[in-house]
C-alpha positions as CSV (number, residue, x, y, z in Angstrom):
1,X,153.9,-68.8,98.7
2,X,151.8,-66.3,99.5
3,X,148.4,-64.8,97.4
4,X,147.9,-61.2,97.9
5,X,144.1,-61.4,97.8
6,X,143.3,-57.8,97.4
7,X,139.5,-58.6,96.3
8,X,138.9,-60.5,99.8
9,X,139.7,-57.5,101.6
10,X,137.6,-55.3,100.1
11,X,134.6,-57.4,99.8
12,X,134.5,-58.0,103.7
13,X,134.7,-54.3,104.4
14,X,132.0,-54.1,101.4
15,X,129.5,-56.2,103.3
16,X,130.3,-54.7,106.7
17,X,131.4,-58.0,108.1
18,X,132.1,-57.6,112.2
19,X,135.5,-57.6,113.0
20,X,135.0,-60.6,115.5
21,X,133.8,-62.6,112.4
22,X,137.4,-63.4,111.6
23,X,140.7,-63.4,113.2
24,X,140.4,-61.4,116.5
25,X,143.3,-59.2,117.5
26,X,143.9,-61.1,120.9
27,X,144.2,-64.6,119.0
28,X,147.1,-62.5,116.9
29,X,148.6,-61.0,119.6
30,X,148.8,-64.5,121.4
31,X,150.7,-66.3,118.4
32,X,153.3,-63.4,119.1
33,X,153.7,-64.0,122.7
34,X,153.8,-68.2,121.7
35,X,156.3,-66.9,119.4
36,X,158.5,-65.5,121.9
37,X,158.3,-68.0,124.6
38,X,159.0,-71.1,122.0
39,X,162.3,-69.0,120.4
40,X,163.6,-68.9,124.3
41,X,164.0,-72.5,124.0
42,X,164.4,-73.4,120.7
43,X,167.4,-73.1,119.0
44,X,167.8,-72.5,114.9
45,X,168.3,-76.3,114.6
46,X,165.4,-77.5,116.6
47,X,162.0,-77.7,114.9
48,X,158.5,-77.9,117.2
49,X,156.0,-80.5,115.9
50,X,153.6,-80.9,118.7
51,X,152.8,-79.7,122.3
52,X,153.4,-82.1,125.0
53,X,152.4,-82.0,128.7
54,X,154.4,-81.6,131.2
55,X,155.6,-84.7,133.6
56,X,153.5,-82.2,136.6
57,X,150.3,-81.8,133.7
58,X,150.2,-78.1,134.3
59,X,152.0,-77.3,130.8
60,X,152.4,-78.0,127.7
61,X,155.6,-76.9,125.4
62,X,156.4,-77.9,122.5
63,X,158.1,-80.8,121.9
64,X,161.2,-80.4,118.9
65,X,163.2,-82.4,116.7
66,X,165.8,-82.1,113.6
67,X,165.1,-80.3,110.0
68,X,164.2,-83.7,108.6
69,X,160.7,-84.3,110.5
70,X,158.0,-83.6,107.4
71,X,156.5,-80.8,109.4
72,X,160.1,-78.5,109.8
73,X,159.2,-75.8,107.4
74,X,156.1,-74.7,109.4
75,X,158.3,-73.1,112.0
76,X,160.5,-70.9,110.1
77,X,157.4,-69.9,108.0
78,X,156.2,-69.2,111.5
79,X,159.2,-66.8,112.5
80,X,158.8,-65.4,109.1
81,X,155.1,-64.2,109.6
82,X,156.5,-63.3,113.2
83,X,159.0,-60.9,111.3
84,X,156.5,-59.4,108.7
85,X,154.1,-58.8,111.3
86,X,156.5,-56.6,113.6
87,X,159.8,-55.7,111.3
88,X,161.7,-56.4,114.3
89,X,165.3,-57.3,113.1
90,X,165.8,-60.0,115.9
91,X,163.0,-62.0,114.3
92,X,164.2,-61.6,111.0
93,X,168.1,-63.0,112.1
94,X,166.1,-66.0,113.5
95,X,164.5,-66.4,110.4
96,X,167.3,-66.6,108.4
97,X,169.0,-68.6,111.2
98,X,166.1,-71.1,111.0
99,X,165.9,-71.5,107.6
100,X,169.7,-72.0,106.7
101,X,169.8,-75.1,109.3
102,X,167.2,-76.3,106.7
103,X,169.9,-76.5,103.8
104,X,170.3,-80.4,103.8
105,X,166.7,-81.2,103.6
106,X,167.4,-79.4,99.7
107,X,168.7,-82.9,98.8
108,X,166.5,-85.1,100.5
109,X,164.5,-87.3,97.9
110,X,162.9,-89.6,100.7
111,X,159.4,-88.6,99.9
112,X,157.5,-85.5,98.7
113,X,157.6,-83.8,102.1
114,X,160.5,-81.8,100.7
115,X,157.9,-79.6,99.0
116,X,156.3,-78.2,102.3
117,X,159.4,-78.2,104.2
118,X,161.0,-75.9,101.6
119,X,158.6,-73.8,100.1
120,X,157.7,-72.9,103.9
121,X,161.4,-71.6,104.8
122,X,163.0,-71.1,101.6
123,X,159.5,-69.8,99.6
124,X,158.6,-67.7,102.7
125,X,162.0,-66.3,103.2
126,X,162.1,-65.3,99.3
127,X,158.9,-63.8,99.6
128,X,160.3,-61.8,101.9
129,X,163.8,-60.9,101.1
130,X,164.0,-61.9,97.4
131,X,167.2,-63.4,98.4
132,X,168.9,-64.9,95.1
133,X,170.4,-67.8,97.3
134,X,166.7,-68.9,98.8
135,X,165.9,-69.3,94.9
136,X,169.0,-71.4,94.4
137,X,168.0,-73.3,97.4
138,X,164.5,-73.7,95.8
139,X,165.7,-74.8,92.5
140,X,168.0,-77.4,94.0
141,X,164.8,-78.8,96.1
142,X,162.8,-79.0,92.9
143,X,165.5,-80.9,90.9
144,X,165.6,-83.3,94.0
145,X,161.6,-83.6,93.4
146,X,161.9,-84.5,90.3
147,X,163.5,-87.8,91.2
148,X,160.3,-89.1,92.6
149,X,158.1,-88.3,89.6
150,X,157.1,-91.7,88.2
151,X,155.8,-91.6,84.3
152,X,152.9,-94.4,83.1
153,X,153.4,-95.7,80.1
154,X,149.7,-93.8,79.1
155,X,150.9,-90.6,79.5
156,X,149.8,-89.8,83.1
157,X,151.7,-89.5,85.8
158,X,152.3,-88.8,89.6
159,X,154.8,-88.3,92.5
160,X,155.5,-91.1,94.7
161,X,154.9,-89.0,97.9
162,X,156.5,-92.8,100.2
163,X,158.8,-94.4,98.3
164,X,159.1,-96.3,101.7
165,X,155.5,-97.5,101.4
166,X,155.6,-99.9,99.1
167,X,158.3,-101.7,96.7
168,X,155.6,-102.5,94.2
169,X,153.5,-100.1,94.2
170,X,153.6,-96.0,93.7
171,X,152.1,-94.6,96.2
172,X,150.6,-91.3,95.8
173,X,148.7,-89.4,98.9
174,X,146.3,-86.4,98.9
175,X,149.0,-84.5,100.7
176,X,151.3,-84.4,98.2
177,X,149.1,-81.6,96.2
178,X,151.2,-79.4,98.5
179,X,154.1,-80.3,97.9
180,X,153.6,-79.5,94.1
181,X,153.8,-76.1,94.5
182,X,157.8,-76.1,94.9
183,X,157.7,-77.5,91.2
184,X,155.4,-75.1,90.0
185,X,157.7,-72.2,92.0
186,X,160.6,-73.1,91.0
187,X,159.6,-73.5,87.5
188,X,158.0,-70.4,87.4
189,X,161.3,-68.4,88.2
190,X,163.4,-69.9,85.9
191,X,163.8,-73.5,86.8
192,X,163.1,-76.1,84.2
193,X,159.4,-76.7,82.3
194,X,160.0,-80.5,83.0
195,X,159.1,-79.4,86.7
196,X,155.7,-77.3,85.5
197,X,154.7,-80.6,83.9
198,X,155.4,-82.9,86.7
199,X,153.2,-81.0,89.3
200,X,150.3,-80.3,86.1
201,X,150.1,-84.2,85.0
202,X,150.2,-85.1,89.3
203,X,147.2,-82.9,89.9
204,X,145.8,-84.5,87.0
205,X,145.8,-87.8,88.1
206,X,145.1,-86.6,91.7
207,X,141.8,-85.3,90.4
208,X,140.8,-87.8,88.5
209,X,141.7,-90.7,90.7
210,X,141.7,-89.4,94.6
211,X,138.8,-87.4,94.6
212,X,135.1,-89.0,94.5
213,X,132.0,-88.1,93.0
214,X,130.4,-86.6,95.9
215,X,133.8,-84.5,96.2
216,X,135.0,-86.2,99.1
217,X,138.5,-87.8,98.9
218,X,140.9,-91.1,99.4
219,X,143.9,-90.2,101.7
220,X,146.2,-92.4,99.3
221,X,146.3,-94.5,96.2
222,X,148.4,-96.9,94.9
223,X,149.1,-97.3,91.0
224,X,150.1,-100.2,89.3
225,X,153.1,-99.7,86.9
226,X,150.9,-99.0,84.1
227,X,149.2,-96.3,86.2
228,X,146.2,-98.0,86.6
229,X,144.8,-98.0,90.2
230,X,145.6,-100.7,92.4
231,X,144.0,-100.0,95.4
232,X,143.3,-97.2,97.8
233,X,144.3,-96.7,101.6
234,X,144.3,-94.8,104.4
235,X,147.0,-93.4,106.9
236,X,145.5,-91.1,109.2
237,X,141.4,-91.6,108.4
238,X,138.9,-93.6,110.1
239,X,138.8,-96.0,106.8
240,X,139.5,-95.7,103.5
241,X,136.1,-95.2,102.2
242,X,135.6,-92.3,105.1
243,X,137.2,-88.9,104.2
244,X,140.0,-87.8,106.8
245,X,139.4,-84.1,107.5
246,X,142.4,-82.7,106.9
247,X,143.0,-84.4,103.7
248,X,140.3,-83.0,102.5
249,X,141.4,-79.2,103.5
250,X,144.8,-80.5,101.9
251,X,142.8,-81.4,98.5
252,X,141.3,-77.4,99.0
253,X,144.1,-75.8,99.6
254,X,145.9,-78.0,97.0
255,X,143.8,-77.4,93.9
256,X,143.0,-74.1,94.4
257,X,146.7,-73.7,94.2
258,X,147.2,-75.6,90.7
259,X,144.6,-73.3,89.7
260,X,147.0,-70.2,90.6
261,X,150.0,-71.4,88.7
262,X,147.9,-73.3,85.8
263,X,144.7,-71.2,85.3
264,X,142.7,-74.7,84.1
265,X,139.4,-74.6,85.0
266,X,139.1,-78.0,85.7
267,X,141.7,-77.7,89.1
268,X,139.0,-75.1,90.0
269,X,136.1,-77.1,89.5
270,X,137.8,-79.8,91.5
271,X,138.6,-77.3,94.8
272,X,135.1,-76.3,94.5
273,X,134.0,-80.0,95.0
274,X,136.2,-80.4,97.3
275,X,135.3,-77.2,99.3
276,X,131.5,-78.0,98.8
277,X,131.9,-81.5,100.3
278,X,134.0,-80.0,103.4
279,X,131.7,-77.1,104.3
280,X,128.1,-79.5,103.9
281,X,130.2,-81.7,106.8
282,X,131.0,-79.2,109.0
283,X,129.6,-79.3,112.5
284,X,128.3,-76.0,114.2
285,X,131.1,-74.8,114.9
286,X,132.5,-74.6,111.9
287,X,135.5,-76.7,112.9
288,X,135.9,-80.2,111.8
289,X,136.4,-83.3,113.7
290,X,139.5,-85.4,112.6
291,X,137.1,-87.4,110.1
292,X,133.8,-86.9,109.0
293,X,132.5,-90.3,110.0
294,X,133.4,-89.2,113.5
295,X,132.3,-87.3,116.6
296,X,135.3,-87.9,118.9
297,X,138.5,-85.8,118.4
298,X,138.5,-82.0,116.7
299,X,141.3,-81.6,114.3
300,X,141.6,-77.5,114.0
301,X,144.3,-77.9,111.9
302,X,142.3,-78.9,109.2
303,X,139.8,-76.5,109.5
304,X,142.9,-73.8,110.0
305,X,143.5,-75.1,106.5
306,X,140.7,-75.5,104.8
307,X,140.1,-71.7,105.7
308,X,143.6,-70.7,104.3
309,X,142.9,-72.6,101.0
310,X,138.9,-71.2,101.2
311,X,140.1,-67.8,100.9
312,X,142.4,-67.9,97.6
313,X,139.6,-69.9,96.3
314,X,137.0,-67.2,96.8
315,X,139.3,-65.0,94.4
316,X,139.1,-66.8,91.6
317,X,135.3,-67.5,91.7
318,X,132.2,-65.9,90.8
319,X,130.1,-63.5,93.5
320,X,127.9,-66.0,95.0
321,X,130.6,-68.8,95.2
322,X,132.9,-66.2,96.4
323,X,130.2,-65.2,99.2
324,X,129.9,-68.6,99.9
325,X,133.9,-69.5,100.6
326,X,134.6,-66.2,102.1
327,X,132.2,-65.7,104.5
328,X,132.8,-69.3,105.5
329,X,136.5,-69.5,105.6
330,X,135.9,-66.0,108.3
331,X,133.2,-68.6,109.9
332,X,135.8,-71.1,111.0
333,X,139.1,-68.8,112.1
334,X,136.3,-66.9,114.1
335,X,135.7,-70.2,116.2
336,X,139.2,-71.2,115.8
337,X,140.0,-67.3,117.7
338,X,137.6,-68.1,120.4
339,X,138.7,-69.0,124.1
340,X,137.8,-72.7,123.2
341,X,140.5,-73.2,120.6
342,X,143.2,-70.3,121.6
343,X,145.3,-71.9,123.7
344,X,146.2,-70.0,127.0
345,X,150.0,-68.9,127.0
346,X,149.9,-69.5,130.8
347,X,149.0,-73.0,130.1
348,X,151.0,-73.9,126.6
349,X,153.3,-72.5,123.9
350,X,150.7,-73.5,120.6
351,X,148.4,-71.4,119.2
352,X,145.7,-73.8,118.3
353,X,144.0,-76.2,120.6
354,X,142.3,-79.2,119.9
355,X,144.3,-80.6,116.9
356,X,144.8,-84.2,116.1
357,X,147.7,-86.0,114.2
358,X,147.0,-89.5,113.9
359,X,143.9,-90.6,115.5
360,X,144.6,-94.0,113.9
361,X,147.8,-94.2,115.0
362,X,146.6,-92.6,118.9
363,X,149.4,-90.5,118.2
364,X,149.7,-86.3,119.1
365,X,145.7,-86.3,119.7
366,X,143.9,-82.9,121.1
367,X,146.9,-80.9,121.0
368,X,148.8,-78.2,119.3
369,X,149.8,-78.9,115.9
370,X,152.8,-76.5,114.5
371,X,150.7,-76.7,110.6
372,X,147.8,-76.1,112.1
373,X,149.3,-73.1,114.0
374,X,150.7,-71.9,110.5
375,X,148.1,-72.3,108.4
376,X,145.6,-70.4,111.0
377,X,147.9,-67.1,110.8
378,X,148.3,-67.6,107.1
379,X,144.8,-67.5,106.8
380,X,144.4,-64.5,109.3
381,X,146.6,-62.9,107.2
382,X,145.1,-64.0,104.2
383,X,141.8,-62.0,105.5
384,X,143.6,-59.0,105.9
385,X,143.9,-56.0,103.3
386,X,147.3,-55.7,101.8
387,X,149.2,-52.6,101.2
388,X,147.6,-49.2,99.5
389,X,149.2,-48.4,96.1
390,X,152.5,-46.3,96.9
391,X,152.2,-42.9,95.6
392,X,154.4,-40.3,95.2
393,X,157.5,-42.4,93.2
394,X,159.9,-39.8,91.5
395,X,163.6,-40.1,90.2
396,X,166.0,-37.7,92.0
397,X,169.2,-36.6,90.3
398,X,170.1,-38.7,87.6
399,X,174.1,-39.6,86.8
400,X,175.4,-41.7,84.0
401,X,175.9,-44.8,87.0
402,X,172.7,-44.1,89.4
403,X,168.8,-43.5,89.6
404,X,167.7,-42.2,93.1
405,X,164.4,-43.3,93.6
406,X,161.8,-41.8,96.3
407,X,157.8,-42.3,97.1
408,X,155.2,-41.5,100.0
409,X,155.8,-43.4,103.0
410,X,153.0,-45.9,104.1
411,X,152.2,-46.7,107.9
412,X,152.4,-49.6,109.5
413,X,155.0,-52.5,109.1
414,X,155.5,-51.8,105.8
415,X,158.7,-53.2,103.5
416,X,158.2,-51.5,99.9
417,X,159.4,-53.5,96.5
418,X,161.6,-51.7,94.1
419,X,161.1,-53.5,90.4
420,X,162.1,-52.0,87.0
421,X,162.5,-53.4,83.6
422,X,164.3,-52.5,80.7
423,X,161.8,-53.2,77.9
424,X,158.2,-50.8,77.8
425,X,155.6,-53.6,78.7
426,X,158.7,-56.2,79.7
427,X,158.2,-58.3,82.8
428,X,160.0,-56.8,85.9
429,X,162.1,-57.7,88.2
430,X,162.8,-56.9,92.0
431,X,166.0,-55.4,92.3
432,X,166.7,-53.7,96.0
433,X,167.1,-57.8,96.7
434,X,168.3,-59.5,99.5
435,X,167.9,-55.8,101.3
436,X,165.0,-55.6,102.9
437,X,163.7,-52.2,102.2
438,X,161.6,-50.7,104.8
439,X,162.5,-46.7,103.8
440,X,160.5,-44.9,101.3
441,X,163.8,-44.6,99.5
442,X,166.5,-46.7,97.1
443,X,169.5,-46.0,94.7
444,X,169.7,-47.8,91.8
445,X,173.7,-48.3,91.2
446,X,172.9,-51.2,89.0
447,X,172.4,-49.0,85.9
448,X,174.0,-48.5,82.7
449,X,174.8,-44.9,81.0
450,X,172.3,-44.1,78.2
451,X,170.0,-46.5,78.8
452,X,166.4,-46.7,79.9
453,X,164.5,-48.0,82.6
454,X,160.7,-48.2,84.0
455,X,160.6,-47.9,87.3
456,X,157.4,-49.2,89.9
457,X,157.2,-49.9,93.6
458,X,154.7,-51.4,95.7
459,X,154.5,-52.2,99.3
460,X,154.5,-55.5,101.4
461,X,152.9,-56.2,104.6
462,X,152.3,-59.4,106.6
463,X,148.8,-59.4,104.4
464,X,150.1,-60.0,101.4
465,X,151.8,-57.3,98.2
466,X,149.9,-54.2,97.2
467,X,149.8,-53.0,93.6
468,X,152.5,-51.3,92.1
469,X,152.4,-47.6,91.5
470,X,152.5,-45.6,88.5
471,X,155.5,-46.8,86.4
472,X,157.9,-43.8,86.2
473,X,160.6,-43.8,83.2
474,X,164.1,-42.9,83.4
475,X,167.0,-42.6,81.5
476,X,170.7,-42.7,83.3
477,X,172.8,-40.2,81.9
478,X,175.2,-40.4,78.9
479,X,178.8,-41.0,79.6
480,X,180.7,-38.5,78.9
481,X,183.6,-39.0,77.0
482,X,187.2,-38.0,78.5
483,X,190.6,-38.5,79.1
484,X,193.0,-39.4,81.6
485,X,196.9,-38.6,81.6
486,X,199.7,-40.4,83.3
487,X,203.4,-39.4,83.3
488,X,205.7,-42.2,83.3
489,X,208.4,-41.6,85.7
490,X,206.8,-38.7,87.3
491,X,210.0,-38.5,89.3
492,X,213.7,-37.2,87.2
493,X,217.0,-35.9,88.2
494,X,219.4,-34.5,85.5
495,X,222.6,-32.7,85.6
496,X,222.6,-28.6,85.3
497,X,223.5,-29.2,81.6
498,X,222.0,-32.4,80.5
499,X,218.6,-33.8,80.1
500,X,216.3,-36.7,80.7
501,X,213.0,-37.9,79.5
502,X,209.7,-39.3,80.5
503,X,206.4,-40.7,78.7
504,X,203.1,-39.1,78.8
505,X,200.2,-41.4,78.2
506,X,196.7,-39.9,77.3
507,X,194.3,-42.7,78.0
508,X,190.6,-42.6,76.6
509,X,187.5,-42.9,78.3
510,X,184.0,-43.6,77.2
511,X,184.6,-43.5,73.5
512,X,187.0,-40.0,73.2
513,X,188.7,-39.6,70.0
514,X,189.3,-35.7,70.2
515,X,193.0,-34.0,69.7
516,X,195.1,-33.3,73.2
517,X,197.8,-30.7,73.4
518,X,200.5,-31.2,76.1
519,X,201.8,-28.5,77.7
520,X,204.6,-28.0,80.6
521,X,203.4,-25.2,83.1
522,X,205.7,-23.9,86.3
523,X,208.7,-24.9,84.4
524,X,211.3,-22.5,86.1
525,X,213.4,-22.4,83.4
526,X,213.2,-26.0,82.4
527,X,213.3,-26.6,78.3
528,X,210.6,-29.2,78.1
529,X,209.1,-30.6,75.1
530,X,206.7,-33.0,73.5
531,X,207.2,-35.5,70.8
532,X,204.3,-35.5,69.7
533,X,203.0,-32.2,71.3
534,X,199.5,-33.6,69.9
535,X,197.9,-37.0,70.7
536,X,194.5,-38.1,68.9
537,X,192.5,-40.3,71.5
538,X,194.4,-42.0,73.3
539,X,198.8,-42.8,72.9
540,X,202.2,-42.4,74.6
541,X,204.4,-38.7,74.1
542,X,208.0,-38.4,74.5
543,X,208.9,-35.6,76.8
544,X,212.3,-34.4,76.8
545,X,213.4,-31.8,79.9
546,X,216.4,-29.5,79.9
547,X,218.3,-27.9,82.4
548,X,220.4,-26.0,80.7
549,X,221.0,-22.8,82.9
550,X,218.7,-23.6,85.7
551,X,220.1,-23.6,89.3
552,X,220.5,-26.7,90.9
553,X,217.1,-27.4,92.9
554,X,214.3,-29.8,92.7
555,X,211.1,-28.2,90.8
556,X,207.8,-29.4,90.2
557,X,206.4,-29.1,87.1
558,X,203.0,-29.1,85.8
559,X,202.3,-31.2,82.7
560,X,198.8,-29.9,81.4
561,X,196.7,-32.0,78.8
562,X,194.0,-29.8,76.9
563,X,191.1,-31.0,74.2
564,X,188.6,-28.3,74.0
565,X,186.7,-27.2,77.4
566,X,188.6,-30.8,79.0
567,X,192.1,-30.1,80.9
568,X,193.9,-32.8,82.8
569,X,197.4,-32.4,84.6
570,X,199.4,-34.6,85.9
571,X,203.0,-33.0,88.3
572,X,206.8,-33.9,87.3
573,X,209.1,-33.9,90.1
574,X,212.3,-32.6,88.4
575,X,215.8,-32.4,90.3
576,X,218.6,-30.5,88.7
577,X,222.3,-31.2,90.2
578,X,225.1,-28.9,90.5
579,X,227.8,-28.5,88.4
580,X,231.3,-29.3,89.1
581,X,233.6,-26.6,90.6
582,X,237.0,-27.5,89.1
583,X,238.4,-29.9,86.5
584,X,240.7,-32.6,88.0
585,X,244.8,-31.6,87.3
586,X,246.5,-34.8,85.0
587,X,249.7,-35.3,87.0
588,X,251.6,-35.0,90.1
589,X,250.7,-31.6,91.7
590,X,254.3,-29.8,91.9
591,X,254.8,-25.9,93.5
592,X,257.6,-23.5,92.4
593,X,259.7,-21.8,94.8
594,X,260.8,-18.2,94.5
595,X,264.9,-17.7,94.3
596,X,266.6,-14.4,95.3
């Protein structure tokens, strides 16, 4: 779910921005301790929406409930960052923990909410571990999706983000330009084009319908079943002409993203207007209050939002829009890291003060919101400089079945990305999946003899994926063709003057078709032959063994198979019984006695 926003990086350092003018250190190092303390009491099926205080008023934890709140995903995507951010295997276990308690919420059509609760657990735990089964989780979620896409007769069409809302009406809300980016995802790797089209026409109409001239927004529309517009409402804003704050960063963050997946320039034009409207509102502080009509309650999850979604946009932009959204995006998580909004881990468990659910609704006001806490470190990270190139990659010894793969290690918490393709110029794949590689080293044992493969790695952090190194080309080994032999029984026994027989098979391998000459070797006096003493490629020889003369005894003998500079053998345990001393007398046994 991630961008890796390389450009960002470098054009902060370019200007020489202070390092306070951003994320600060402390206000990172404080998510990790709220981190910690919240995991002690939390288990993998309990999901934190909101801090609470305390019966006493001296503290505020969080409060939880199950996977099927809208909000669940933000947590595991929080443990997630937690892991990236330190590589410390406990986090990733609770990650994974977290995330699988989520499976159910796969096949949950009750509104589009499934989108952010999946693509934060499932899409950040891919991103991570490129785990096949997150995708299959993913592409499950989207098919669910899909069953709350509603079609208009003229072509447009939408998701009905509350089906519960209205039995009328379809009910669309700004938030729901989140939620698109599961069907964009999961189109993307290899789920159906249906799914690409259902988020494309949705932002569509969102543009067209939800966002106003002066760039503001509606919170929510309702179309009639021709898809013409029935009315317009609000949920969580003042009223539905005002514009709610954090839809607004939604409608940011949300068209910036159709712009990723899409590249039309009219999604970017529309999170331009939207960005320009939120930024001319802002107060000094650079942190919103919960509407723009209003002066009462901060929401700083929607500016923690807003600067997430500010950031991508500033990549896509030209250099004085990108000055513009950068430098403002660092504006607001530099107030959102002061002392004002950080909240105190002696005090809470939330990382953000100051945020506001439902001001309409007096519900979860001037408190810690878990997407607010999400979003900030996302876009913390999002500020950050990913990965250097790696350097270095070579092949090691290549066999017919394996490539040994090695590069320059990179400081840090670094986990590298192993990707090849088959094709020159093909698309690659990861392939050191679900490991997550954090050595400057990987085995490829997934590789067939003869062919070729281009190899590149690049290296993850918690900022995003670096580019990939110089490709390096290699080509497994061929098999080499050979033989096996088998001797069928390997075990005999024969009389001192009789015989018995066995088979030899010759079996080929890898494509030989040479000539094999069998042999005996050790015999001790053994008569053993071959019919026939020559096999071509592979098939079955008679061997006949002889004991005529040979002391009684058990002897091993050594059955040799021989096709050029190849030899194969393959032991015959022969035993050879004694003959009998004396021939039975027919008749009664009489004895003569001697007269004088």
């Amino acid at each position: 779910m991630k961008l890796v926003l390389c450009a960002i990086g470098m054009y902060v350092s370019c200007l020489g921005v202070r390092l306070n003018a951003q994320c600060t250190p402390q206000a990172l190092q404080v998510s990790q301790q709220q981190l910690s303390k919240t995991l002690k009491y939390l288990d993998a099926q309990h999901f934190p929406e909101a801090t609470v205080l305390n019966s006493s008023g001296t503290y505020s934890p969080w409060n939880s409930n199950g996977p099927s709140i809208w909000g669940s995903g933000f947590f595991p995507g929080w443990i997630w960052y937690g892991y990236e951010q330190t590589l410390d295997s406990s986090l990733l276990t609770r990650a994974q923990q977290q995330t699988a308690s989520m499976a159910a919420e796969t096949t949950d059509a009750s509104g589009h909410d499934i989108g952010l609760r999946i693509m934060n657990s499932y899409g950040a735990g891919f991103n991570v571990t490129h785990d096949p089964a997150y995708m299959r989780a993913i592409q499950t979620a989207a098919q669910t999706m899909s069953a709350l896409y509603v079609a208009f007769p003229d072509g447009t069409g939408t998701f009905n983000s509350w089906p519960y809302y209205s039995q009328t009406y379809t009910t669309t809300i700004i938030d729901n330009m989140m939620s698109i980016e599961l069907m964009f995802y999961a189109a993307k790797n290899g789920g159906s084009a249906n799914w690409y089209n259902m988020a494309y026409q949705h932002a569509l109409k969102a543009m067209n319908q939800q966002i106003r001239a002066d760039g503001s927004t509606y919170q929510g529309v309702e179309y009639n079943a021709n898809g013409t517009v029935h009315n317009y409402f609000t949920s969580d804003g003042f009223s539905t002409d005002s514009t709610w704050s954090r839809g607004q960063a939604w409608a940011i963050y949300g068209f910036t993203m159709a712009y990723r997946y899409t590249h039309d320039a009219q999604f970017l034009a529309a999170a331009q207007k939207a960005a320009n409207y939120f930024l001319a509102s802002l107060p000094s502080d650079s942190v919103p209050y919960w509407d723009f009509s209003k002066t009462n309650y901060k929401d700083s999850s929607a500016g923690a939002i807003a600067a997430a979604g500010l950031l991508e946009l500033s990549g896509y932009v030209t250099a004085s829009s990108q000055s513009t959204y950068s430098m403002a995006a660092l504006n607001i998580q530099h107030s959102l890291s002061s002392s004002y909004y950080q909240g105190n881990p002696l005090t809470t468990d939330g990382i953000l003060l100051h945020g506001t659910y439902s001001a309409p609704a007096n519900f979860d006001i001037d408190t810690s919101l878990i997407w607010g806490d999400y979003y900030f470190l996302q876009g913390c990270y999002r500020a950050m400089t990913p990965p250097l190139p790696v350097t270095g990659l070579t092949a090691g010894q290549v066999s017919s079945s394996q490539v040994p793969l090695s590069w320059q290690a990179q400081s840090g918490a670094i986990r590298y990305n192993v990707k090849r393709r088959t094709v020159a110029g093909g698309a690659y794949t990861y392939i050191a999946a679900p490991q997550v590689l954090t050595t400057n080293s990987y085995v490829d044992a997934g590789v067939t003899a003869g062919a070729t493969y281009y190899y590149v790695v690049s290296a993850s952090s918690v900022a995003g994926e670096g580019p990939d190194s110089a490709e390096v080309v290699v080509t497994a080994q061929a098999a080499s063709t050979d033989f096996s032999v088998s001797v069928s029984p390997n075990v005999i026994t024969l009389p001192s003057t009789g015989s018995a027989s066995s088979t030899v098979t010759i079996a080929a391998l890898a494509g030989f078709n040479g000539p094999v000459n069998l042999t005996a070797g050790n015999t001790a006096g053994l008569n053993v032959s071959f019919s026939p003493a020559v096999l071509n490629g592979s098939g079955s020889s008679t061997m006949t063994v002889k004991a005529q003369g040979v002391a009684a005894g058990t002897y091993t003998v050594n059955i040799s198979a021989t096709s050029g500079a190849l030899v194969h053998s393959s032991p015959l345990a022969v035993t050879v019984t004694a003959k009998s001393c004396c021939r039975p007398r027919k008749g009664p046994l009489t004895r003569r006695w001697a007269t004088d």
